[in-house]
PAZAPA-4460 file (N, C-alpha, C; in steps of 0.05 Angstrom, whole numbers, plus 32768, in hexadecimal, padded with zeros to 4 digits):
% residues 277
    n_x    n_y    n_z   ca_x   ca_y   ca_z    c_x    c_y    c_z   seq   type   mol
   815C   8042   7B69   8163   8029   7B77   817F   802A   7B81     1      X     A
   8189   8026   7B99   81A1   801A   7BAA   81AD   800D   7BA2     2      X     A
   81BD   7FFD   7BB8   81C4   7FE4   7BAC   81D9   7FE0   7BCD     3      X     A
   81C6   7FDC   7BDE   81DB   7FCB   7BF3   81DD   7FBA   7BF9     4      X     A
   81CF   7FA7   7BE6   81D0   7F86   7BDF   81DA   7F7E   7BCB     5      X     A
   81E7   7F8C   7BB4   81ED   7F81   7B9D   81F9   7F6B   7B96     6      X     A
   81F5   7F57   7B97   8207   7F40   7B90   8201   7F2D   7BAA     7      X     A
   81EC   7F37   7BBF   81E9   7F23   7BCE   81CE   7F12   7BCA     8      X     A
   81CC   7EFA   7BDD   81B2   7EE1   7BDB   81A7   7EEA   7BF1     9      X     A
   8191   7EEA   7BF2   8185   7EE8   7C09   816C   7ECE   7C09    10      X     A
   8163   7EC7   7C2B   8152   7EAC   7C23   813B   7EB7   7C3D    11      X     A
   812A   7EB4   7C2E   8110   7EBB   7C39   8103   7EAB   7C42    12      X     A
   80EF   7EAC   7C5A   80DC   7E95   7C59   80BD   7EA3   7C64    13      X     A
   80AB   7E91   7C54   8097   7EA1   7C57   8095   7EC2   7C3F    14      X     A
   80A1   7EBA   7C2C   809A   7ED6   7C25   8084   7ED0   7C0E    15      X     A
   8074   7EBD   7C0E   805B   7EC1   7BF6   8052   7EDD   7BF7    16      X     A
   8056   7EE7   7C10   803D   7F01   7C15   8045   7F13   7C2F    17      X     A
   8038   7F1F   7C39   8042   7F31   7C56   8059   7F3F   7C51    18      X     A
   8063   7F40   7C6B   8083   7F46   7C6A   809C   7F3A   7C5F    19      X     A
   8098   7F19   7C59   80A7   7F0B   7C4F   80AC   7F17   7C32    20      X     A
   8094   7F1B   7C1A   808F   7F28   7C07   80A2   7F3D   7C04    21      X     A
   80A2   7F4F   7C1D   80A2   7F72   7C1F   80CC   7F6E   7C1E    22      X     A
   80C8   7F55   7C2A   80F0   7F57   7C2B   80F5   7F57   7C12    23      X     A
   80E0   7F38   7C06   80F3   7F30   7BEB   80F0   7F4B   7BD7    24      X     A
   80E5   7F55   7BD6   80DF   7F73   7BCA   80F0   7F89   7BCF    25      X     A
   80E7   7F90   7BEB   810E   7F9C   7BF1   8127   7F9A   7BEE    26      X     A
   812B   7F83   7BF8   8144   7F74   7BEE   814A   7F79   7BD0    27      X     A
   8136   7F68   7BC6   8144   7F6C   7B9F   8145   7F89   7B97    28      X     A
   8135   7FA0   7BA2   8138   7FBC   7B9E   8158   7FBD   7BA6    29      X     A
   815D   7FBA   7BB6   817D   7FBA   7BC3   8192   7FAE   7BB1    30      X     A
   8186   7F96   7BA4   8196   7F84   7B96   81A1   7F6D   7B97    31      X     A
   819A   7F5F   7BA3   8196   7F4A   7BB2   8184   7F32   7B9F    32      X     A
   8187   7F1D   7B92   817A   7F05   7B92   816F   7EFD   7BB0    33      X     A
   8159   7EE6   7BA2   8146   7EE1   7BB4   813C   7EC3   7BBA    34      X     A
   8142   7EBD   7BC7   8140   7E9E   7BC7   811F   7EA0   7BE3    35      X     A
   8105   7E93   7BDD   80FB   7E98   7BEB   80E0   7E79   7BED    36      X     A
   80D9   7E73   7C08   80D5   7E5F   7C13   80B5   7E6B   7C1C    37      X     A
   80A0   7E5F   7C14   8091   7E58   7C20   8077   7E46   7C17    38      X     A
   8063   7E3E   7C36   8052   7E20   7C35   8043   7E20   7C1B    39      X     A
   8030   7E3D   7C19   8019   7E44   7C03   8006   7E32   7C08    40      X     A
   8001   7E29   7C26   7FE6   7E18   7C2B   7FDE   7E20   7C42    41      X     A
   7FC8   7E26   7C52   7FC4   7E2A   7C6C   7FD3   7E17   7C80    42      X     A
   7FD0   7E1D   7C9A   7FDB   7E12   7CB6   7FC4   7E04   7CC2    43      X     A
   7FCA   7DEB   7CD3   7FAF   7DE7   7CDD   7FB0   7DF8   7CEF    44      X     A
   7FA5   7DFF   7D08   7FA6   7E09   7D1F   7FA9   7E28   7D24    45      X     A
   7FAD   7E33   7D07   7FB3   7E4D   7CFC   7FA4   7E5F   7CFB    46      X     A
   7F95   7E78   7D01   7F86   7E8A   7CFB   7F8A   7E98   7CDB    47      X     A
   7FAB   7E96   7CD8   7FBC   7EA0   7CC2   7FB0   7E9B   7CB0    48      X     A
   7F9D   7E9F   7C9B   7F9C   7E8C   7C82   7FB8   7E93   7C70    49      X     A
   7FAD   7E74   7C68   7FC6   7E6E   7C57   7FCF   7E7E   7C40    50      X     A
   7FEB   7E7C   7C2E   7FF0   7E88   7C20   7FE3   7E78   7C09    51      X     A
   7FE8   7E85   7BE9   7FE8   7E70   7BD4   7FFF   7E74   7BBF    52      X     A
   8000   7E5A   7BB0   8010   7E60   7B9F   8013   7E7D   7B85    53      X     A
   7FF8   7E88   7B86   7FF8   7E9D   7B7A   8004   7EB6   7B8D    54      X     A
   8000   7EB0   7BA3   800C   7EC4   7BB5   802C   7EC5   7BA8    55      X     A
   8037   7EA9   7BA9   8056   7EAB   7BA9   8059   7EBC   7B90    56      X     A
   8048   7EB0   7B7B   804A   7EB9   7B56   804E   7EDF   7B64    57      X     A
   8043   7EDA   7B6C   8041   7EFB   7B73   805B   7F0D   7B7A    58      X     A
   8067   7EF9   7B88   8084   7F07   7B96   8094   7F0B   7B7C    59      X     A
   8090   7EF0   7B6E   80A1   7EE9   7B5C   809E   7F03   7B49    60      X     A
   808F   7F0A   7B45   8086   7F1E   7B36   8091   7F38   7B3A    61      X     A
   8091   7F37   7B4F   8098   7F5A   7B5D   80B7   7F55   7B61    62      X     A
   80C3   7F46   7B63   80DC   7F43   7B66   80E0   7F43   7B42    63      X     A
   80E5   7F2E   7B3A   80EC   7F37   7B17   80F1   7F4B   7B0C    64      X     A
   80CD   7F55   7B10   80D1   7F75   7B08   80E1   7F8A   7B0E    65      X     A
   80F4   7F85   7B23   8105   7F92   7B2A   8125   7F8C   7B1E    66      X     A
   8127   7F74   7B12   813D   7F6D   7B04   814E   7F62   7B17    67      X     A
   8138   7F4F   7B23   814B   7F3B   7B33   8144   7F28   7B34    68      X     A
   8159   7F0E   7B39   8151   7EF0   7B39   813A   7EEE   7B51    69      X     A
   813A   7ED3   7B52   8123   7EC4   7B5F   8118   7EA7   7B60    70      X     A
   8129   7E9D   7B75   811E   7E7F   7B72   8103   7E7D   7B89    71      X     A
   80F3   7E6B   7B87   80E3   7E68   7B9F   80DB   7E46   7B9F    72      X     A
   80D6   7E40   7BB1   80CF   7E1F   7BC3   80AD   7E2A   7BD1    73      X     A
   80A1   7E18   7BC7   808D   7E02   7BDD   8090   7DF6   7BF5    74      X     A
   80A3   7E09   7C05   809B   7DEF   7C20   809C   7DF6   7C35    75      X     A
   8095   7DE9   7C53   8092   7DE9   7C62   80A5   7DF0   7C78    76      X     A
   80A4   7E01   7C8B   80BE   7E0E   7C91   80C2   7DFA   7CAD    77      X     A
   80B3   7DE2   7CB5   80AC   7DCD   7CC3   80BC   7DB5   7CBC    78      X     A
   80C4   7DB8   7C9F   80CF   7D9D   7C8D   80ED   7DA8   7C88    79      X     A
   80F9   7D9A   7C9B   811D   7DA2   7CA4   811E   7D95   7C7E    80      X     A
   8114   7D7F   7C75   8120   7D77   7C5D   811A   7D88   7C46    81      X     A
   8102   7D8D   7C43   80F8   7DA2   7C2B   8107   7DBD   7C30    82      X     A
   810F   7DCA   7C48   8120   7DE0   7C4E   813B   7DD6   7C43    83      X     A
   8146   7DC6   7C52   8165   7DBA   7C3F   815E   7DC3   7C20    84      X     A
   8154   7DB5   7C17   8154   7DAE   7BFD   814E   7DCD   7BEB    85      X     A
   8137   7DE2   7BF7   813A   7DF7   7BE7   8151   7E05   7BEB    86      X     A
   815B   7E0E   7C03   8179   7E15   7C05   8186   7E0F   7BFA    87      X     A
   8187   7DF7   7BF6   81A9   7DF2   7BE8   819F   7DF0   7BC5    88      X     A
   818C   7DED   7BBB   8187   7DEF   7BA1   8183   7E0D   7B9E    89      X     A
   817C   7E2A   7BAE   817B   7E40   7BA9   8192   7E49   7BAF    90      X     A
   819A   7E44   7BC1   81BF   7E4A   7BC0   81D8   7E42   7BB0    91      X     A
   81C8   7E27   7BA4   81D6   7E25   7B87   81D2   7E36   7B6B    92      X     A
   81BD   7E36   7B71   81B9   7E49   7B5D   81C2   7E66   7B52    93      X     A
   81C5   7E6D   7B6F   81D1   7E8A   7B73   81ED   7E8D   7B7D    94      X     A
   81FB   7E7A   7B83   8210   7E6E   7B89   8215   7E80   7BA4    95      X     A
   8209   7E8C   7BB2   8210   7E96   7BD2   81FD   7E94   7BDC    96      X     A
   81F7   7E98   7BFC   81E4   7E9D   7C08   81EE   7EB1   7C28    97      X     A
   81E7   7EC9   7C20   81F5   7EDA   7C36   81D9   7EE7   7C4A    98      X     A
   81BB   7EE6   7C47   81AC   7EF7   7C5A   8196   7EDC   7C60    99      X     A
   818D   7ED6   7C75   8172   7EC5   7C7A   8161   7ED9   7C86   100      X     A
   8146   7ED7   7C84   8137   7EEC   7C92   8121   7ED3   7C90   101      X     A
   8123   7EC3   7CA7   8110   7EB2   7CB4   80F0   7EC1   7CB7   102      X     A
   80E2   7EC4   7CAA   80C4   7ED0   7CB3   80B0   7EC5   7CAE   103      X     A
   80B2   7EA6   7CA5   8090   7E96   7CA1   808E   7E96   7CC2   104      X     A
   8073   7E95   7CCA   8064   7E9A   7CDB   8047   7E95   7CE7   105      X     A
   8035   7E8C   7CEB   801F   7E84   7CF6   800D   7E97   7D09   106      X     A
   7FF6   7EA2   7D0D   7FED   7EA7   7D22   7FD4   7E98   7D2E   107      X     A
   7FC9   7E98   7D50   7FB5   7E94   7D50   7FA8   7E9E   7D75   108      X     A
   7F96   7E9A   7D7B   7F91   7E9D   7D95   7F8E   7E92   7DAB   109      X     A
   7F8B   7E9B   7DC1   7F7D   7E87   7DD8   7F8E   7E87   7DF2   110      X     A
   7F7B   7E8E   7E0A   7F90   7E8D   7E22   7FA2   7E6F   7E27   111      X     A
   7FB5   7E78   7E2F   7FC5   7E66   7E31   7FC3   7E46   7E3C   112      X     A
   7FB1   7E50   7E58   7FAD   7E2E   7E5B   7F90   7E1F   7E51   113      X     A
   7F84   7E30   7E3B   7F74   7E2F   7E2B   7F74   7E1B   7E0D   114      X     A
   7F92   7E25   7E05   7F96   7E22   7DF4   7F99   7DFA   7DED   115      X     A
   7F8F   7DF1   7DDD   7F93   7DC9   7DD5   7FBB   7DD0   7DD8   116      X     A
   7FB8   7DAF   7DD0   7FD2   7DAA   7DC8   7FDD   7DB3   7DB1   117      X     A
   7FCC   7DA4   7D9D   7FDA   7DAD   7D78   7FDE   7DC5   7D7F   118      X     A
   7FC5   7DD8   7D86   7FCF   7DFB   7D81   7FE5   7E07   7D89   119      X     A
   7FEC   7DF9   7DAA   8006   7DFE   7DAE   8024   7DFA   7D95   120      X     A
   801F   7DDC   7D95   8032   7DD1   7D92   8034   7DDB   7D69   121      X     A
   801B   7DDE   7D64   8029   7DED   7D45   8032   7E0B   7D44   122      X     A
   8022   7E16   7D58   8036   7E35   7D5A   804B   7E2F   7D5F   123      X     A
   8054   7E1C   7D76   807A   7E1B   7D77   8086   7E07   7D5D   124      X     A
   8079   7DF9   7D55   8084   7DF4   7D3C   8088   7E01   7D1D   125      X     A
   807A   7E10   7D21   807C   7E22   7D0F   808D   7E3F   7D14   126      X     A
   8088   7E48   7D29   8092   7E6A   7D2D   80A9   7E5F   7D3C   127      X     A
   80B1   7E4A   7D41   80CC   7E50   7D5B   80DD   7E37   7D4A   128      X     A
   80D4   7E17   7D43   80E0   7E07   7D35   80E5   7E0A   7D22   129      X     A
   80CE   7E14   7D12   80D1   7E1B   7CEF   80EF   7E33   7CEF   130      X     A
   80F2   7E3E   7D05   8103   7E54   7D01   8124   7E4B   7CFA   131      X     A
   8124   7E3D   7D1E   8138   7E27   7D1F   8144   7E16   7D03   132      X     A
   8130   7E0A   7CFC   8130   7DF5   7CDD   8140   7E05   7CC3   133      X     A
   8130   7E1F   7CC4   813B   7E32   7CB3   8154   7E35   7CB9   134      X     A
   8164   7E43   7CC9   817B   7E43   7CD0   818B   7E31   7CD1   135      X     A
   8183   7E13   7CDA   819A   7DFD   7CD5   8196   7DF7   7CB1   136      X     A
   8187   7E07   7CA4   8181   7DF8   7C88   8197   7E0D   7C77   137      X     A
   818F   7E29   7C83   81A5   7E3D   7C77   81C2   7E37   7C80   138      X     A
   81CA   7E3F   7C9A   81DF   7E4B   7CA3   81FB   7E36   7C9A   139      X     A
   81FE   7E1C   7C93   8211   7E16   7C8F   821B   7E19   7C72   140      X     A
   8206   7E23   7C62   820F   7E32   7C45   821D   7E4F   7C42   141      X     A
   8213   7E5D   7C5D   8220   7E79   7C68   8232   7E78   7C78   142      X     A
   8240   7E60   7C7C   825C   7E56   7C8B   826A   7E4B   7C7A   143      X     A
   825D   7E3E   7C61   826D   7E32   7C48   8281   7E43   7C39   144      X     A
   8266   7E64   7C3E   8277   7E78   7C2E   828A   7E83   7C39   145      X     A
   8292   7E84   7C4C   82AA   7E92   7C63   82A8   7EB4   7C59   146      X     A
   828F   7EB6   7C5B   8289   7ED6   7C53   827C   7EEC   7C62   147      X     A
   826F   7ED4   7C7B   8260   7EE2   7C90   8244   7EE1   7C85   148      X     A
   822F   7EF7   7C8C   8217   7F01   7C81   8207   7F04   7C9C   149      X     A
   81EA   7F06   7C96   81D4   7F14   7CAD   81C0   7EFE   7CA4   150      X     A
   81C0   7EF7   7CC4   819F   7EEE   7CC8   8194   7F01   7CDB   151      X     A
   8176   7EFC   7CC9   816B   7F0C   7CD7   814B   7EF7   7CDE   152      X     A
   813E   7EFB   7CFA   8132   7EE5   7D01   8117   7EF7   7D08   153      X     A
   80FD   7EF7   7CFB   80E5   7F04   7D02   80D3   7F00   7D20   154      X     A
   80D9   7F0A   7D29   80C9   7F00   7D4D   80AF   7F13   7D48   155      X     A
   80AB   7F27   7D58   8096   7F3A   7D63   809E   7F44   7D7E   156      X     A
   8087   7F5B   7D7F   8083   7F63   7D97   8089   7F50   7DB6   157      X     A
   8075   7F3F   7DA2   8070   7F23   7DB5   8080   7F1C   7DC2   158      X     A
   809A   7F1B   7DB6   80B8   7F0C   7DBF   80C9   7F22   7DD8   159      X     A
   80B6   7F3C   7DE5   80C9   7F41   7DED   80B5   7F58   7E04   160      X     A
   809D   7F43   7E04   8089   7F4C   7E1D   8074   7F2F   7E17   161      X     A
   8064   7F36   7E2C   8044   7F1D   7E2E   803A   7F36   7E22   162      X     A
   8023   7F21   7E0D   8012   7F2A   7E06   7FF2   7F17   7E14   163      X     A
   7FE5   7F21   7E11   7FC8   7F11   7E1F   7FBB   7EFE   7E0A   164      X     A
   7FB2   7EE5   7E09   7FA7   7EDC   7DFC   7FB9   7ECA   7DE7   165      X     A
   7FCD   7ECF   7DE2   7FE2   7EC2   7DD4   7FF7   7EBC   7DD9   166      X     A
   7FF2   7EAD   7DF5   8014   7E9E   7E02   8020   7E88   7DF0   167      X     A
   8016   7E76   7DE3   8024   7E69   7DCE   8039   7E77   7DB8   168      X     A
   802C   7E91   7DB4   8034   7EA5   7D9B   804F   7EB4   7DAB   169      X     A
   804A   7EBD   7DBC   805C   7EC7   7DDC   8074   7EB4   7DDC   170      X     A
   8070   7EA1   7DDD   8086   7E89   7DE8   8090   7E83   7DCC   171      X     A
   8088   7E85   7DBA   809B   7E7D   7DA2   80A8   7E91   7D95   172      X     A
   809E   7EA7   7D9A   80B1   7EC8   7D90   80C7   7EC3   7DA3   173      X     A
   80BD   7EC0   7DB9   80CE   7ECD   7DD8   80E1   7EB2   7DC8   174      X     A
   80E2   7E9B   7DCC   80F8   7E88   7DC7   8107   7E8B   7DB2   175      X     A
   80FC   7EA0   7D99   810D   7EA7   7D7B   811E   7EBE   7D88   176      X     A
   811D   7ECD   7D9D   8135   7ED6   7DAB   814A   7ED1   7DAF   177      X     A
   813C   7EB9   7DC1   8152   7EAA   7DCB   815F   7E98   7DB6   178      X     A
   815C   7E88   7DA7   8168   7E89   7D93   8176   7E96   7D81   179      X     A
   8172   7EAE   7D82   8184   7EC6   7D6F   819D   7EC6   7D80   180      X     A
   8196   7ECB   7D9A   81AE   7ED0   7DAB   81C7   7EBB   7DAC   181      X     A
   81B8   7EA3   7DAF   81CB   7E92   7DA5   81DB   7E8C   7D91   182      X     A
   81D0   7E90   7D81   81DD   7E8C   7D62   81ED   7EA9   7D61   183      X     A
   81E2   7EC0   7D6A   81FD   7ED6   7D60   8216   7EC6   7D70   184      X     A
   8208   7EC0   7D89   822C   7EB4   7D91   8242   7EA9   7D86   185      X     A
   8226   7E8D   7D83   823E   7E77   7D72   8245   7E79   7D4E   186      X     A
   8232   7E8D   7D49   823E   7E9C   7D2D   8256   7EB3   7D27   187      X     A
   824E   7EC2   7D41   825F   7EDE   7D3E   8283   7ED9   7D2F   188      X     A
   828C   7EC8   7D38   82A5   7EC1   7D2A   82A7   7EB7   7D10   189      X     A
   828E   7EB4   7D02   8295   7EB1   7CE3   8289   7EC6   7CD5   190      X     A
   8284   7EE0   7CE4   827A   7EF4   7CD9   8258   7EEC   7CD2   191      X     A
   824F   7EDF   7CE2   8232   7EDC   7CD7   8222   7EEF   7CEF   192      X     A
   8214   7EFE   7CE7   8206   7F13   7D03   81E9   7F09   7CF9   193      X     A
   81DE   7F09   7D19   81C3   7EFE   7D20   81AC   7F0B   7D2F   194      X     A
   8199   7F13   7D24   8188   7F2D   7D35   8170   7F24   7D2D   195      X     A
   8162   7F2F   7D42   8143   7F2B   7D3D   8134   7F49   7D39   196      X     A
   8120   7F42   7D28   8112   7F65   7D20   80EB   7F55   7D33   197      X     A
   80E4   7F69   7D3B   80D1   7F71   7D4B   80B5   7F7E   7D42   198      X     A
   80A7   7F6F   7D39   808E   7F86   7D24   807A   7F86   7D3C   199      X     A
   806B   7F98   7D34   8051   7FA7   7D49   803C   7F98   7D38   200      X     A
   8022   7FA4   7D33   8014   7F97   7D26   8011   7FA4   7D0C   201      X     A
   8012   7F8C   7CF9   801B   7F90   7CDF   8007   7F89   7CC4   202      X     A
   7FFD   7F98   7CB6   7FE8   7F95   7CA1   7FF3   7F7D   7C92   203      X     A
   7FF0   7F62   7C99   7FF9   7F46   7C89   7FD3   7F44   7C96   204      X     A
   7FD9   7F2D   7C95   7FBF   7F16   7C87   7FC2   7F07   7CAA   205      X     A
   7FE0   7F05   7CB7   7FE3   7EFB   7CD5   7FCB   7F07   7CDF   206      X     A
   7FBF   7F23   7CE0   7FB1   7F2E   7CEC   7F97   7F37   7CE2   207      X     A
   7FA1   7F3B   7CCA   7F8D   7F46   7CC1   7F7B   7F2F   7CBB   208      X     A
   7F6D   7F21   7CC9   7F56   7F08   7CC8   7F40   7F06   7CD9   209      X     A
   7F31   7F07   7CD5   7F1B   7F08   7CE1   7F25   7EF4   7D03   210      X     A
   7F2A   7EE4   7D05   7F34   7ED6   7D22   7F49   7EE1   7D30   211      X     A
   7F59   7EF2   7D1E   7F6B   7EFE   7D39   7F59   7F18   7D2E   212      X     A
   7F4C   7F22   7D26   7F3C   7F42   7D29   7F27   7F3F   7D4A   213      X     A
   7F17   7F2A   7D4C   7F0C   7F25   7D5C   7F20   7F28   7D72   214      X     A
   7F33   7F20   7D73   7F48   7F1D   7D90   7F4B   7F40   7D92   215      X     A
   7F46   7F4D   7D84   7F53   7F68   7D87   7F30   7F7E   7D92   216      X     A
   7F1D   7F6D   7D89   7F00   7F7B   7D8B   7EF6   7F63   7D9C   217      X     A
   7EFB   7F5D   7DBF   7EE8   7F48   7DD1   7EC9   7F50   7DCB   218      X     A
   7EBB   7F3B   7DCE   7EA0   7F3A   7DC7   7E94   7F3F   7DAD   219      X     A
   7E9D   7F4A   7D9A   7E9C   7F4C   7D82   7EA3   7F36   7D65   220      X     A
   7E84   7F30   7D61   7E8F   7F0D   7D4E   7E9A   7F18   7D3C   221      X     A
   7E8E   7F2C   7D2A   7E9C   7F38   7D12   7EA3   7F54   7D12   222      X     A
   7EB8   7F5E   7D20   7EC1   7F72   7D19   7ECC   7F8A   7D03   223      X     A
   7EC3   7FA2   7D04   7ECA   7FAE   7CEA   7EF0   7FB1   7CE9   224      X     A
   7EE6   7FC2   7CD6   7F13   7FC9   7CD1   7F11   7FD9   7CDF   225      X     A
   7F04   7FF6   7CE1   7EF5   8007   7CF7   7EFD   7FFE   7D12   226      X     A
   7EF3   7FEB   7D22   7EF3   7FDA   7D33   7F0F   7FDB   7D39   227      X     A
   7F1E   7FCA   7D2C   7F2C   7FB7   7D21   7F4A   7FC3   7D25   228      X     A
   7F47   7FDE   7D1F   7F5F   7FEC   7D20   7F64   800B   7D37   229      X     A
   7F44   8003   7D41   7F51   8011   7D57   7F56   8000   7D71   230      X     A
   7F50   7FE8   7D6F   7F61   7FD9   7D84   7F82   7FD5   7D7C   231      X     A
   7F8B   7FD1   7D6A   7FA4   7FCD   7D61   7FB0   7FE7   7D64   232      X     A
   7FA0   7FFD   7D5D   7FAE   8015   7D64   7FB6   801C   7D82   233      X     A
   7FA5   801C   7D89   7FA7   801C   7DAE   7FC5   8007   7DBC   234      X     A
   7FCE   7FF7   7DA5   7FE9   7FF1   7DB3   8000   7FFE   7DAE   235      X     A
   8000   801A   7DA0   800F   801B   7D98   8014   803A   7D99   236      X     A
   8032   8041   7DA1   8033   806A   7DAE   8034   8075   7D93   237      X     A
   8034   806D   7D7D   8034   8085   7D66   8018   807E   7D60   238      X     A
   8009   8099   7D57   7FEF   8092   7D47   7FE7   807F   7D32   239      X     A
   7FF2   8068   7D2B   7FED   8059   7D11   7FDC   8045   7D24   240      X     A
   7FC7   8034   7D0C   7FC3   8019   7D12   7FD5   8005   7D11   241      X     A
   7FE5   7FFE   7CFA   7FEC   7FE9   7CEF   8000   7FF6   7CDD   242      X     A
   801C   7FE8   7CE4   8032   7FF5   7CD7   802B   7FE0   7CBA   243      X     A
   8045   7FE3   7C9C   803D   7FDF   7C8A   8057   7FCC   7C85   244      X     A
   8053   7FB4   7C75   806B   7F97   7C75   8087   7FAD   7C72   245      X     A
   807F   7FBC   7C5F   809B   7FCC   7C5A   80AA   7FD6   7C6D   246      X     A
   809A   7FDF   7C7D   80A3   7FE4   7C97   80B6   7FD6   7CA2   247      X     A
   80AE   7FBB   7CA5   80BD   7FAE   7CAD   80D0   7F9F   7C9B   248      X     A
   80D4   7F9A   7C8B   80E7   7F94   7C6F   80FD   7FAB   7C73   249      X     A
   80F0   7FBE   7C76   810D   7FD5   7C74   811A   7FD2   7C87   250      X     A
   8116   7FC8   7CA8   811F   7FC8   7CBE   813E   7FA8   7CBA   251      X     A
   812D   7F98   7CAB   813B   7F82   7C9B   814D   7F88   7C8A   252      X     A
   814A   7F94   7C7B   815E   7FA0   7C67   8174   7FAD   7C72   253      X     A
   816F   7FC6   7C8D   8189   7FCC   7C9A   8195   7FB9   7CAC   254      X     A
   818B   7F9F   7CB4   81A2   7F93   7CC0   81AD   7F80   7CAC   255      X     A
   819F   7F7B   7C91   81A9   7F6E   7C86   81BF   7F81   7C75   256      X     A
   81BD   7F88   7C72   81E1   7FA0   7C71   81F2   7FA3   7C72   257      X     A
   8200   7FAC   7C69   821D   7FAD   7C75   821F   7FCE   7C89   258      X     A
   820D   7FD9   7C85   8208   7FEC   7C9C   8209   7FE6   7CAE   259      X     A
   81F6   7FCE   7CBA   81FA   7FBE   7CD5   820F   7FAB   7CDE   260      X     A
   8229   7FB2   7CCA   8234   7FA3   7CCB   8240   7F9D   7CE8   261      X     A
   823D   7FA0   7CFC   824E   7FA4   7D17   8229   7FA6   7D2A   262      X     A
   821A   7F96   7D1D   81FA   7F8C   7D29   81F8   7F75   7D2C   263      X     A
   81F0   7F65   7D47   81F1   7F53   7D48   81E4   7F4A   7D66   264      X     A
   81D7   7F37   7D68   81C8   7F33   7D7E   81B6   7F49   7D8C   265      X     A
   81A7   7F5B   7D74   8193   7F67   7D81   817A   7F63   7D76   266      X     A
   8168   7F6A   7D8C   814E   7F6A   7D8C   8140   7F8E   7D7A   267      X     A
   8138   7F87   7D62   8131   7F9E   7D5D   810F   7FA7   7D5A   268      X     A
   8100   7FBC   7D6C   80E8   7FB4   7D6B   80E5   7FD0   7D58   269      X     A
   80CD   7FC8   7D3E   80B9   7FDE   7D2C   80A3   7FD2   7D31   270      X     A
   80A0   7FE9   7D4F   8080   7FED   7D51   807A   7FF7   7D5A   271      X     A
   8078   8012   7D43   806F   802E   7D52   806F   8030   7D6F   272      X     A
   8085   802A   7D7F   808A   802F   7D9F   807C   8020   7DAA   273      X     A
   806A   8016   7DA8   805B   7FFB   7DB4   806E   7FEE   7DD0   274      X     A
   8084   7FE7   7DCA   808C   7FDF   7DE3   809B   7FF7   7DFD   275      X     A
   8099   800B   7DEB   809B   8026   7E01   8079   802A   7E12   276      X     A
   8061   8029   7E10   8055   8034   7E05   8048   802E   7E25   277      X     A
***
């Protein structure tokens, strides 16, 4: 075990499971406490199924065993108040808060002028506001400390091309860009650096569901994994289907670093070349 977190907080969101999980796991391998946020109930409008509370028990678990703290919250990354409130009770606890890695998240489908209202309006509430909320809930505790630190803000592919079928999903990555960009600005002078990481398609539960499998196999009600993964493969210039959370956790872990220390306002994409491609 390392240690290029030793003595730091980091605050997660969304990590019952996926990639959120894969940080808080990384991270405490590194050394790092864990302060970590998420709903543990499905979304309406969501293909995502939801997480559960045993999911979280789970993180909790895998983190411990590593010989590291761990606080975690119930809530909604929608509820600017329930966000306040785990922050500043997990940042008390640990008395700093130096890394955010924003990654609760939602998926779902449908051409764009297809798509109702709610569907719209809870993908941007969730993937682009919930993001936002997070950051005004952290960042004035990582300005309290006059110590600097890394956010790091989960987009996709999505955020940095059209994808077909998922303009809602499109428009709220693409706007967690634009938001990064802003905030490295008006952060860069207290040492706080702000970047977004880029996943391809990723073995979580976002995808792996029978309603976004169908989006990947047209005409097909129930598609195999067979199926399943050679459309997902076909997006992508290295031979893989489906990169692995770790994957992307580790890409997290180097900007949350002090390696990256002099990183800041970039877009970083892991996916297997996918946007070369």
């Amino acid at each position: 075990m390392s240690a290029r977190l030793t003595g730091k907080t980091a605050l997660i969101t969304g990590g019952a499971r996926g990639i959120g999980r894969a940080q808080a796991v990384r991270f405490a391998e590194e050394g790092a406490n864990v302060i970590v946020v998420d709903r543990c109930a499905p979304v309406a409008h969501s293909t995502t199924p939801g997480s559960s509370s045993a999911d979280l028990a789970e993180t909790v678990r895998q983190v411990q065993a590593l010989g590291r703290r761990i606080i975690t919250f119930e809530a909604d990354v929608r509820d600017q108040d329930a966000l306040n409130s785990a922050v500043t009770e997990g940042t008390a606890e640990f008395g700093r808060l130096d890394i955010l890695c924003a990654t609760a998240g939602i998926s779902s489908a449908g051409p764009a002028v297809e798509l109702n209202e709610d569907t719209w309006q809870t993908m941007l509430d969730v993937n682009l506001t919930g993001v936002w909320k997070t950051c005004k809930a952290a960042i004035p505790h990582m300005l309290g400390s006059g110590r600097g630190g890394s956010i790091v803000l989960i987009s996709s592919i999505a955020g940095l091309r059209g994808l077909v079928g998922v303009g809602h999903y499109v428009a709220a990555k693409t706007g967690v860009v634009g938001l990064m960009r802003a905030l490295a600005q008006e952060l860069a002078e207290s040492g706080i650096r702000v970047n977004t990481v880029h996943p391809a398609n990723t073995r979580t539960t976002m995808i792996q569901n029978e309603g976004t499998m169908r989006s990947f196999c047209p005409g097909t009600d129930h598609p195999t994994q067979e199926q399943f993964e050679a459309g997902t493969a076909s997006m992508h210039l290295l031979p893989v289907p489906m990169l692995e959370p770790a994957d992307i956790a580790n890409a997290c872990l180097f900007l949350a670093s002090d390696e990256a220390r002099y990183i800041t306002g970039v877009t970083l994409p892991v996916d297997a070349g996918h946007c070369v491609k």
